[in-house]
N, C-alpha and C positions, 0 to 999 in steps of 0.2 A: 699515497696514503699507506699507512705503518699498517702490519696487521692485525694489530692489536687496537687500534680504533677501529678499523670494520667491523670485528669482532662488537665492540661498544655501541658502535651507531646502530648495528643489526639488534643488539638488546635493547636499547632506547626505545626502537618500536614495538617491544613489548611491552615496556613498564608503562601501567595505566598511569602514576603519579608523573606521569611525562606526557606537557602536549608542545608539539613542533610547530608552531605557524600555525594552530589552529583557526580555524573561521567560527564567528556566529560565537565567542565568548563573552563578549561584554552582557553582563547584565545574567549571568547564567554561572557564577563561581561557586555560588552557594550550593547550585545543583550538584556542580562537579564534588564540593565536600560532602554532599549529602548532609549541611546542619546549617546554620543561620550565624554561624560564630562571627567574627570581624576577620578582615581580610588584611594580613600586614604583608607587603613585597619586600624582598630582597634584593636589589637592582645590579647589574654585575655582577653576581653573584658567584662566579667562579664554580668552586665544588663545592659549594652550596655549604658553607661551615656553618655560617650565620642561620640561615632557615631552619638546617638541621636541629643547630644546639638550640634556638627561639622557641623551635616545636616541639622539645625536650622541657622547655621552661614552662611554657603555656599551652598544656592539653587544650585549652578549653577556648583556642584561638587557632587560626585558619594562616599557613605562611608558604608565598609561593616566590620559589627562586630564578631570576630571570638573567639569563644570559645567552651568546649567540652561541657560544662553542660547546656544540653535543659531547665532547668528549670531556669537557670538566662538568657536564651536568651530569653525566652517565655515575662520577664519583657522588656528589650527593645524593643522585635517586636512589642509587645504590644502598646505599648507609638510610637511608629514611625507609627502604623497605625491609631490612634486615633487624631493624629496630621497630617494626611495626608503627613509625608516626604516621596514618591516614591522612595527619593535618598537615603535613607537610606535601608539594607538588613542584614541580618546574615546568616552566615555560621557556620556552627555544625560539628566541627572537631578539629582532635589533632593539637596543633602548628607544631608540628614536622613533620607532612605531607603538610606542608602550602604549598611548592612549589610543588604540583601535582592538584592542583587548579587554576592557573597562569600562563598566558604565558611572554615570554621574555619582560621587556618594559611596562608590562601590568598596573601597577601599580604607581603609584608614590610618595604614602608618605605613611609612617609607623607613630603610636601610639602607644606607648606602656605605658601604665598609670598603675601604682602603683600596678607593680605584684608581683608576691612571688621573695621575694629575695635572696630562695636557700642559706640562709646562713651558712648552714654543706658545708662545706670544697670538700664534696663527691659529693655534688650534684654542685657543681661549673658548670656544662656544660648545668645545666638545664636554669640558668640564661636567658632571651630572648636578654640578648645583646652581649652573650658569641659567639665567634667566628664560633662556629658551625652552628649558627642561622643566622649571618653574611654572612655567605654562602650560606643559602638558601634564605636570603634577596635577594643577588644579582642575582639571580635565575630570578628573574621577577620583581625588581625593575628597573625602569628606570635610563639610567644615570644621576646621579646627583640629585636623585631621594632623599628624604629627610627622617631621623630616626626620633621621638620624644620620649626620655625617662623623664617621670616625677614620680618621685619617692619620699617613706619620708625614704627611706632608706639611710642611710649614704653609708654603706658597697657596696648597687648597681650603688650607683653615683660614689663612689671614684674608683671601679673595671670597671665601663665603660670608663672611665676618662682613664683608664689604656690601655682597649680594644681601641681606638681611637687613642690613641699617638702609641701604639706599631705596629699596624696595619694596617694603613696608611691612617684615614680615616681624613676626612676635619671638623674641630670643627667650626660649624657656631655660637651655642649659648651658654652660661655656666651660669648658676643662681645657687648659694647653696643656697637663698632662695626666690624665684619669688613671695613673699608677702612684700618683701622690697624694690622689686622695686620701681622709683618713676611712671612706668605706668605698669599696666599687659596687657600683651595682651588678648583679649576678649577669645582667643580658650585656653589662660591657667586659667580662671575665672572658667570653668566648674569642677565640681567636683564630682569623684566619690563616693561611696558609702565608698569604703575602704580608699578614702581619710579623710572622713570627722570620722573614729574612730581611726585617728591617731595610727595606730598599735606600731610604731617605739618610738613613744612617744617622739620625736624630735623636734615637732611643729613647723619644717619648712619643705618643699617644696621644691627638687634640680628640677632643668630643665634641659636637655643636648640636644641638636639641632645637626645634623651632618650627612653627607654623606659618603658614599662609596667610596675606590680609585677604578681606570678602573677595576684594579686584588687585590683582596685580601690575602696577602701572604698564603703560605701553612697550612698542618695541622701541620709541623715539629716544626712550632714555639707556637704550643697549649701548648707545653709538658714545655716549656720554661713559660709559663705566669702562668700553673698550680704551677708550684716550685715556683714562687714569690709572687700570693696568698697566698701558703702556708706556706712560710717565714713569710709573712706579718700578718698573724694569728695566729701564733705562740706563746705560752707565752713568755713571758719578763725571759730568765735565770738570769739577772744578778743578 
């Protein structure tokens, strides 16, 4: 390891707006902010652009950036402490355990900004919007509690698009590309890091906006949307 991340992972355990694998959080965020405001995550959250600029927009709301690599959190604890956002924090952890940090209701709005778009075939379940994850959303999102996926990926937009009609969830917003909008909204103005090197090489921007039904159907119909990915990836026989 570089020395320059020792140097960072050494600071991480200073900065209070940084908890690592903490224990005993669920049900106790509000404490951590010290106010009762609503709680929106950042999921993947890199260097934290998204929380950062969120807790820039809305003083009067509560935004905690989640990802496993200390040393891209180290950059936005950084920048939320140097700018004084109290409302802003990170959390150092695997996605996949998100719902053992959260209690019922605790939360209410998801971000999910421009992650890996798992596009082998195999890794389909790793996706952040794949029904697995879906599940653990409802874990401790509140009802009617709100998703944000923005992505430059074609393939994560058009497979969420898929995740949402099949699985009963409520389509509030659809952009394939929120730069051609005639207004953006301010909270889709910010941009990340991996936004701004156009990985996808698409040069545009999908937005998907949408909630949870009360019950999310089971895992029996996983096995059912895997096959239709996989149809849909398929080479062209004819």
């Amino acid at each position: 390891m570089g020395q320059k991340k020792l140097v960072r992972f050494a600071e991480l355990e200073t900065f209070s707006n940084v908890l690592q694998y903490p224990e005993n959080m669920a049900g106790n965020w509000h404490a951590h902010f010290n106010n009762s405001n609503p709680i929106t995550l950042e999921l993947a959250c890199g260097k934290g652009e998204y929380a950062v600029g969120l807790g820039q927009l809305y003083p009067e709301r509560n935004f905690i950036g989640v990802d496993l690599k200390g040393n891209r959190i180290w950059v936005g604890a950084k920048k939320a402490r140097l700018q004084n956002l109290t409302n802003v924090s990170f959390l150092r952890t695997q996605i996949d355990r998100i719902a053992e940090y959260f209690s019922k209701g605790e939360v209410e709005e998801i971000w999910i900004t421009f992650p890996d778009p798992q596009l082998r075939l195999s890794k389909t379940k790793k996706r952040l919007t794949h029904p697995k994850f879906l599940r653990m959303y409802q874990q401790f999102l509140k009802q009617g509690g709100k998703i944000n996926l923005k992505t430059d990926s074609p393939d994560l937009y058009a497979f969420t698009k898929k995740v949402i009609s099949k699985y009963g969830c409520i389509l509030l917003e659809d952009s394939d590309n929120i730069y051609l909008q005639a207004e953006v909204k301010e909270d889709l103005k910010i941009k990340t890091h991996y936004e701004s090197l156009d990985i996808a090489g698409s040069s545009r921007v999908h937005y998907l906006r949408f909630s949870l039904p009360e019950q999310l159907p089971g895992k029996e119909l996983d096995a059912e949307l895997q096959e239709e990915v996989k149809n849909e990836s398929a080479p062209d026989r004819r």
